[in-house]
ZADRENVEX-598767 format. One record per residue: x, y, z of N, C-alpha, C in turn. Coordinates in nm, 2 decimals, always signed. Each point is the difference from the previous one (the first is absolute). Layout:
X/Y/Z/X/Y/Z/X/Y/Z;
...
***
This chain:
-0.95/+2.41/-1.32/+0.02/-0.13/+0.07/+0.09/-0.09/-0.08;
+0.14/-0.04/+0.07/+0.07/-0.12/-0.06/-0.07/-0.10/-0.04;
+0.06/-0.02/-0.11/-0.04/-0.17/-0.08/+0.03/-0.10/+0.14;
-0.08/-0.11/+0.01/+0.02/-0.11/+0.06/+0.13/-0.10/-0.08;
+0.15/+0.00/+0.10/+0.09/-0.10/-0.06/-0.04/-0.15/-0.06;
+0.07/-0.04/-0.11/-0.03/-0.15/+0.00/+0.07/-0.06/+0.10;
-0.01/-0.13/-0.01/+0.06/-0.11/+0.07/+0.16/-0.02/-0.04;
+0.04/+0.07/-0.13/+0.13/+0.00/-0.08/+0.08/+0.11/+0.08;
-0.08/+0.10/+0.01/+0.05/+0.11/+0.04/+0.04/+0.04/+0.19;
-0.11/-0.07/+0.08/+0.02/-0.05/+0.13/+0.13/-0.12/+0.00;
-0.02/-0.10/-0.12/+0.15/-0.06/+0.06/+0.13/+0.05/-0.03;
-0.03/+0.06/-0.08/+0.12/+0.09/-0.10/+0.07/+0.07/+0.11;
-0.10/+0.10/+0.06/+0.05/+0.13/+0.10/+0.04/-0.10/+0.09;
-0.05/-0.11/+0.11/+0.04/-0.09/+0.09/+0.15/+0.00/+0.00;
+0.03/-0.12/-0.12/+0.11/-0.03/-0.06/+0.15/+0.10/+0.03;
-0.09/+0.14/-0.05/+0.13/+0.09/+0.03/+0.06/-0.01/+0.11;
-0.08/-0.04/+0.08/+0.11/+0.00/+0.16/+0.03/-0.12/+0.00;
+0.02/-0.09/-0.12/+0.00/-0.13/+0.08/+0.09/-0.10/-0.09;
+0.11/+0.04/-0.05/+0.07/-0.03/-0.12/+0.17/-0.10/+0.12;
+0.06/+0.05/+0.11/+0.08/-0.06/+0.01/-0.03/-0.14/+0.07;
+0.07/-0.10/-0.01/-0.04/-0.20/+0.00/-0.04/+0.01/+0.13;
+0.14/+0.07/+0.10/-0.08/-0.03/+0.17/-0.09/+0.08/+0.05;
-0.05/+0.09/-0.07/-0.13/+0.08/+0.06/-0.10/-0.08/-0.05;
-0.03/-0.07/-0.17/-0.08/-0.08/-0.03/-0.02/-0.12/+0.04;
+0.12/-0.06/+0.09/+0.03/-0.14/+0.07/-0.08/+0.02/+0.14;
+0.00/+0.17/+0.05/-0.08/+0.03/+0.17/-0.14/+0.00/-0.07;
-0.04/+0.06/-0.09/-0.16/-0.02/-0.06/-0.07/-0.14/+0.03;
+0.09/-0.02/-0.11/-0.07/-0.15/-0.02/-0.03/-0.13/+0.16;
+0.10/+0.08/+0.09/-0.02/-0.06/+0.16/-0.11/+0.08/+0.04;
+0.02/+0.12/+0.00/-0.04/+0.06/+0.14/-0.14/+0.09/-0.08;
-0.06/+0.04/-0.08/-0.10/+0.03/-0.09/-0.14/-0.12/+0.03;
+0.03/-0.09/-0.01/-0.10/-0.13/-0.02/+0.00/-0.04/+0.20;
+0.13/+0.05/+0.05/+0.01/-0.04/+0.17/-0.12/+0.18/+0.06;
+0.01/+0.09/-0.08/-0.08/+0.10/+0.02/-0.16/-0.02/-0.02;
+0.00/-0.03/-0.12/-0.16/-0.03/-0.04/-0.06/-0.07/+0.12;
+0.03/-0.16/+0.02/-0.01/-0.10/+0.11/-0.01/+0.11/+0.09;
+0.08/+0.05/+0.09/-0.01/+0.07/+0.10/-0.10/+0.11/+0.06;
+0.02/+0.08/-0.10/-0.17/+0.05/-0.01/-0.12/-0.06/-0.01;
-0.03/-0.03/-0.05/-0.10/-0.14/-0.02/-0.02/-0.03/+0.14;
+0.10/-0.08/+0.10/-0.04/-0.05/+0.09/+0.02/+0.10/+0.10;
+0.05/+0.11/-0.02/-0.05/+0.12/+0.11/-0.14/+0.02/-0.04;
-0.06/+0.07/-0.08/-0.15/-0.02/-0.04/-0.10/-0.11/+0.04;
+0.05/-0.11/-0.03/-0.06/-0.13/+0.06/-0.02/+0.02/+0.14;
+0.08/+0.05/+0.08/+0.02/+0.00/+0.16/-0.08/+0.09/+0.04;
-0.07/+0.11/-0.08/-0.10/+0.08/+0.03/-0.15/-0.11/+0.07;
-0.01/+0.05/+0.12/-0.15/+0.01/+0.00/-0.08/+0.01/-0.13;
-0.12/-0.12/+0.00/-0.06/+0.00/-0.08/-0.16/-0.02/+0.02;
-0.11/+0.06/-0.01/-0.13/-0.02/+0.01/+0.00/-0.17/-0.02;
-0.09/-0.06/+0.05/-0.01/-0.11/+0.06/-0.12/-0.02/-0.19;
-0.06/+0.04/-0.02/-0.09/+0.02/-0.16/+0.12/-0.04/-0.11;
+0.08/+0.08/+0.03/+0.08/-0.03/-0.14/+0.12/-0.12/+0.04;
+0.01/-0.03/+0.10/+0.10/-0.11/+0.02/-0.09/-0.14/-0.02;
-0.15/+0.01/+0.03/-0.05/-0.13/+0.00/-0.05/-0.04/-0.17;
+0.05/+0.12/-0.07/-0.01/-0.07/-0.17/+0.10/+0.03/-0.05;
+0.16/-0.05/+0.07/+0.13/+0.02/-0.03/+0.08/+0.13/-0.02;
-0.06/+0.11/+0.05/+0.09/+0.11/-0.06/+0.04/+0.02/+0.11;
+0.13/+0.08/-0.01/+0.02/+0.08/+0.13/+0.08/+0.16/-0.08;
+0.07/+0.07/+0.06/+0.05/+0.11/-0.07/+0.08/-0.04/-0.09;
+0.11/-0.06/+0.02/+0.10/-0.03/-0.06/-0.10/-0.05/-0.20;
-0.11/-0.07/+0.05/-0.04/-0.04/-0.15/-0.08/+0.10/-0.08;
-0.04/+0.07/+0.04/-0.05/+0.13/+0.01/+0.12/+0.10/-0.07;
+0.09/+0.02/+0.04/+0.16/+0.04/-0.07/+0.00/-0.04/-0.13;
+0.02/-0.13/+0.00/+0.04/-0.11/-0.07/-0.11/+0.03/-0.14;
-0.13/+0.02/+0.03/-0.09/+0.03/-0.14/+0.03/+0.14/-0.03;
+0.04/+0.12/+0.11/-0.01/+0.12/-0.04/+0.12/-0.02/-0.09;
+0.14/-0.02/+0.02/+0.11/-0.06/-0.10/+0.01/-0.04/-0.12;
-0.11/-0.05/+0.04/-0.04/-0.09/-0.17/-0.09/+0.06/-0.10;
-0.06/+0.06/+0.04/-0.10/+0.14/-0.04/+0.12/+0.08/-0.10;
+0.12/+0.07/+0.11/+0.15/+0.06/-0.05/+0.00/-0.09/-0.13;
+0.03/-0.11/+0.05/+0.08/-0.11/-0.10/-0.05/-0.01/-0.13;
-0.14/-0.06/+0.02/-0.11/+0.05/-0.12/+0.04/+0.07/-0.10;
-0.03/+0.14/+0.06/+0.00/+0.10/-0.09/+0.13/-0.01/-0.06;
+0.15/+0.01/+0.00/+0.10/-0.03/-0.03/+0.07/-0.13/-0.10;
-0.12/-0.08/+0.02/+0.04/-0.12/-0.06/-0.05/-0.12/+0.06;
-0.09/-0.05/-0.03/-0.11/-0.10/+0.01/+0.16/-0.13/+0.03;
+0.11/-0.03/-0.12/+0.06/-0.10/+0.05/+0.11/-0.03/+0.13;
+0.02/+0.15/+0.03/+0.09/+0.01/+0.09/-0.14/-0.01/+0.13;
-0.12/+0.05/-0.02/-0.06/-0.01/+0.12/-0.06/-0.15/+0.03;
-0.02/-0.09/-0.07/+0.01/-0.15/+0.02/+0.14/-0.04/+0.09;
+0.12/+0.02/-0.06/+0.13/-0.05/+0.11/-0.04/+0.05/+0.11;
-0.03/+0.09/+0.04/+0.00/+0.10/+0.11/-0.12/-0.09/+0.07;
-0.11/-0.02/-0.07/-0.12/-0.06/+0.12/+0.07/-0.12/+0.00;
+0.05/-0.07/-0.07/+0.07/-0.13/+0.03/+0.15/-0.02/+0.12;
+0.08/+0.09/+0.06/+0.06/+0.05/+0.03/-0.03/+0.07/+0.14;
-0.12/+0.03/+0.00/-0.10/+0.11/+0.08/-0.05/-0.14/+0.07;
-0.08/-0.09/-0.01/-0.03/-0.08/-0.01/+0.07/-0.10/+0.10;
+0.10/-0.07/-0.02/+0.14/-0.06/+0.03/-0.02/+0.04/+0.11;
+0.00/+0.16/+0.03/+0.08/+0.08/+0.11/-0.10/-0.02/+0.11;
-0.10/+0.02/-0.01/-0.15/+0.01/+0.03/+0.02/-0.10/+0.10;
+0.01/-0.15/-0.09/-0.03/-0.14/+0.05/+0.09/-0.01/+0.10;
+0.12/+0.04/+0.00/+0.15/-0.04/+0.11/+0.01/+0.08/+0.11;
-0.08/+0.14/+0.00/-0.04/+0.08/+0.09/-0.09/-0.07/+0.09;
-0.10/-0.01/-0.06/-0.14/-0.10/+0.14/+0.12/-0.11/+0.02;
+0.07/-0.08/-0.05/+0.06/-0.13/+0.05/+0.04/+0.04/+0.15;
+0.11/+0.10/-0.04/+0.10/+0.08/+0.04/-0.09/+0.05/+0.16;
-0.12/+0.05/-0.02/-0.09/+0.07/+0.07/-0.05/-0.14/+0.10;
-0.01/-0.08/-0.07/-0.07/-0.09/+0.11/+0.11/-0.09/+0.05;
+0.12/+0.00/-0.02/+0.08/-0.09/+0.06/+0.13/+0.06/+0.02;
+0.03/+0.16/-0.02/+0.18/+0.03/-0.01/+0.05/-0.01/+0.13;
+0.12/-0.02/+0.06/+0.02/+0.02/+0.10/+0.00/+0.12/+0.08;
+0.02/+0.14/-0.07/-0.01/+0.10/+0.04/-0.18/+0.07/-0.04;
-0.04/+0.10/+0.04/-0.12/+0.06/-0.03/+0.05/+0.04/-0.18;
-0.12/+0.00/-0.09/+0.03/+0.08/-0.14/+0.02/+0.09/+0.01;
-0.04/+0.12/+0.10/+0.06/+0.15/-0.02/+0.16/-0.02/+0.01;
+0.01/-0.09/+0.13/+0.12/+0.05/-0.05/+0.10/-0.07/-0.03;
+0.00/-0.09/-0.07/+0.06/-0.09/-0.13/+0.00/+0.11/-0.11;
-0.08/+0.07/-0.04/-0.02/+0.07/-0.11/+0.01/+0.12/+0.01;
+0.04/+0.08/+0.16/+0.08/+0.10/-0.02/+0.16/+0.02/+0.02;
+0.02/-0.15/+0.06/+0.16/+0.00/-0.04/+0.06/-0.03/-0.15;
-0.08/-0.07/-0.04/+0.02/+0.00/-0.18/-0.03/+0.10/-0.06;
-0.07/+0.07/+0.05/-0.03/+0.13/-0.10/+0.13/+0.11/+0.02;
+0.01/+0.03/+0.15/+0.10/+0.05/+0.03/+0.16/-0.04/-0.10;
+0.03/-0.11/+0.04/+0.15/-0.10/-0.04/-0.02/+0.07/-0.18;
-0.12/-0.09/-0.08/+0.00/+0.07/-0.13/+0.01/+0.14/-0.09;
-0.07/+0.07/+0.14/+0.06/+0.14/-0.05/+0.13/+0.07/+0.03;
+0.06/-0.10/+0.06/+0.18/+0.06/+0.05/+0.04/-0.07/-0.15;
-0.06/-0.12/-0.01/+0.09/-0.03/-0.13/-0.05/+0.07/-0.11;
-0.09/+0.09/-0.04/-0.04/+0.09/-0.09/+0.07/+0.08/-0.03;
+0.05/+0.10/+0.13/+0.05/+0.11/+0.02/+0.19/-0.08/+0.01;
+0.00/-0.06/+0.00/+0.14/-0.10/-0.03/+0.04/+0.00/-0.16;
-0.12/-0.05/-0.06/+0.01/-0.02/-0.14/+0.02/+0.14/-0.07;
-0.06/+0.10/+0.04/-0.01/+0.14/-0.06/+0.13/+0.07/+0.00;
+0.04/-0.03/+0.13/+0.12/+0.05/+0.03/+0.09/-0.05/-0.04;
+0.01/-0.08/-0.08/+0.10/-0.09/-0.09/-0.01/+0.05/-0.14;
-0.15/+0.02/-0.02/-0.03/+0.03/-0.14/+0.04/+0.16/+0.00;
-0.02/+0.09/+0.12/+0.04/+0.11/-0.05/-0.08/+0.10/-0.02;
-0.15/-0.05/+0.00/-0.16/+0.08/-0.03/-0.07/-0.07/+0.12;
-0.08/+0.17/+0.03/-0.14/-0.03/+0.06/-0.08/-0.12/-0.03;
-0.06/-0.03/+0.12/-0.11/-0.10/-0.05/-0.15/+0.10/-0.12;
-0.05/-0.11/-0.04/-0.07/+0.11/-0.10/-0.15/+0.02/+0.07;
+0.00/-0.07/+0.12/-0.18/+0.06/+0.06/+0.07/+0.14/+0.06;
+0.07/+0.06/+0.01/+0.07/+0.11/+0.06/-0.08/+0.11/-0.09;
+0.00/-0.02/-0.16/-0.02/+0.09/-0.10/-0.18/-0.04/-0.01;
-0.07/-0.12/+0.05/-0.15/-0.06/-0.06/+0.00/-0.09/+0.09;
-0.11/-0.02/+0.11/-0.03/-0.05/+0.05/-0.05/-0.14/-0.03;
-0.06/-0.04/-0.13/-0.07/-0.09/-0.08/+0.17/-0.12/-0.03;
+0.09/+0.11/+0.01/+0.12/-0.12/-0.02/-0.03/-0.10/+0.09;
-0.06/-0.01/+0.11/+0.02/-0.09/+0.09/-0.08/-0.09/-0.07;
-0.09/+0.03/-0.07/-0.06/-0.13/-0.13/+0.01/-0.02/-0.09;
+0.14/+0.04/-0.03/+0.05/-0.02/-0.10/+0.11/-0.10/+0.01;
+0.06/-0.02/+0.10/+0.11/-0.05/+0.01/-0.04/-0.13/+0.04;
-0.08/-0.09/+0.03/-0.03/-0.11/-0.07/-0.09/-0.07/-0.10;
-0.02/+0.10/-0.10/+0.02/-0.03/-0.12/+0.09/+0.02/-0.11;
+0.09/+0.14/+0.05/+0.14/-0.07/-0.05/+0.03/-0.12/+0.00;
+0.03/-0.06/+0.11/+0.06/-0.09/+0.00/-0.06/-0.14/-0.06;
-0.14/+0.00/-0.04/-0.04/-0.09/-0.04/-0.03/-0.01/-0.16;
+0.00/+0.12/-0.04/+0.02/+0.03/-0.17/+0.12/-0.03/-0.01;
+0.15/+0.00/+0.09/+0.11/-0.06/-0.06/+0.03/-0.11/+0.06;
-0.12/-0.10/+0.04/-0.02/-0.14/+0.01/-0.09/-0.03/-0.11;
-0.09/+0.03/-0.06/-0.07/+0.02/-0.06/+0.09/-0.02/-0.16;
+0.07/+0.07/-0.03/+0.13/+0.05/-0.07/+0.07/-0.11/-0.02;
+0.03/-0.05/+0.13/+0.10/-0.11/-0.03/-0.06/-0.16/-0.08;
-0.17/+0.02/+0.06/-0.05/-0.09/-0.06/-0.05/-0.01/-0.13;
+0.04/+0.13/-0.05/-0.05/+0.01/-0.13/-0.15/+0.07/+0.00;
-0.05/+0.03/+0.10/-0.14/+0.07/+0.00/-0.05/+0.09/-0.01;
+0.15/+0.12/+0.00/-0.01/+0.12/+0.00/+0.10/+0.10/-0.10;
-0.05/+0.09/-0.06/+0.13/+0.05/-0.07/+0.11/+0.05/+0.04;
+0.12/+0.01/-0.03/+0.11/+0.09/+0.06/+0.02/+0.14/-0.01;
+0.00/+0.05/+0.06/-0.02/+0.14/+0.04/+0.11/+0.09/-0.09;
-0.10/+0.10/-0.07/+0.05/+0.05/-0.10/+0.18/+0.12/+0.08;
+0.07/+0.00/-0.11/+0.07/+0.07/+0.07/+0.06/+0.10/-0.14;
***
């Protein structure tokens, strides 16, 4: 059985695909426009009438299984993430009780739009996207991006090279 990666080594491998400015400039848009988007496709799910009347619905349900991920990898990156998680949560019901369009599908034309710019960024950069090789990238890739927010704040080390 493989060793379980660190959190150094999940951003490390990330990173490899992710080194030129306009692929990292479509991330930092369309990555955090992905998260949101799922989220509120999940939210849109039917929900047992039990778990919505003491605030959950699927989407929050995600949102702890995530953080569970996050946990184990790093207790400080999984704090931004419920803080972040969080945020997304709150502008979704807004979004849900007042958007002009229904949330499904507010959140599946952003999900859609974001992954053109994904597959935009890649193809600039030159490399596959990395959930192609690990499916777990797709949780990974917003915490990249928050370790090198993180980074910039001084909270996080710079990644060895």
């Amino acid at each position: 059985m493989a060793a379980r990666r660190t959190v150094g080594e999940w951003l490390d491998a990330y990173g490899e695909c992710h080194r030129n400015p306009i692929n990292k400039a479509f991330h930092w848009v369309c990555v955090p426009a992905i998260t949101v988007s799922v989220l509120a496709l999940v939210a849109s799910l039917p929900c047992p009438a039990l778990l919505r009347g003491v605030g959950l619905d699927w989407a929050v349900i995600v949102v702890a299984l995530a953080t569970l991920f996050y946990l184990r990898l790093s207790p400080r990156l999984a704090v931004g993430m419920v803080l972040f998680s969080a945020l997304a949560l709150a502008a979704i019901r807004m979004f849900a009780a007042r958007g002009p369009v229904p949330l499904w599908g507010a959140a599946l034309g952003v999900f859609v739009v974001a992954w053109v710019g994904q597959f935009i960024g890649h193809a600039i950069e030159g490399k596959k996207p990395s959930f192609l090789d690990d499916v777990k990238f797709l949780l990974i890739g917003p915490i990249w991006l928050l370790a090198d927010l993180y980074r910039r704040l001084g909270l996080w080390p710079a990644p060895a090279r």
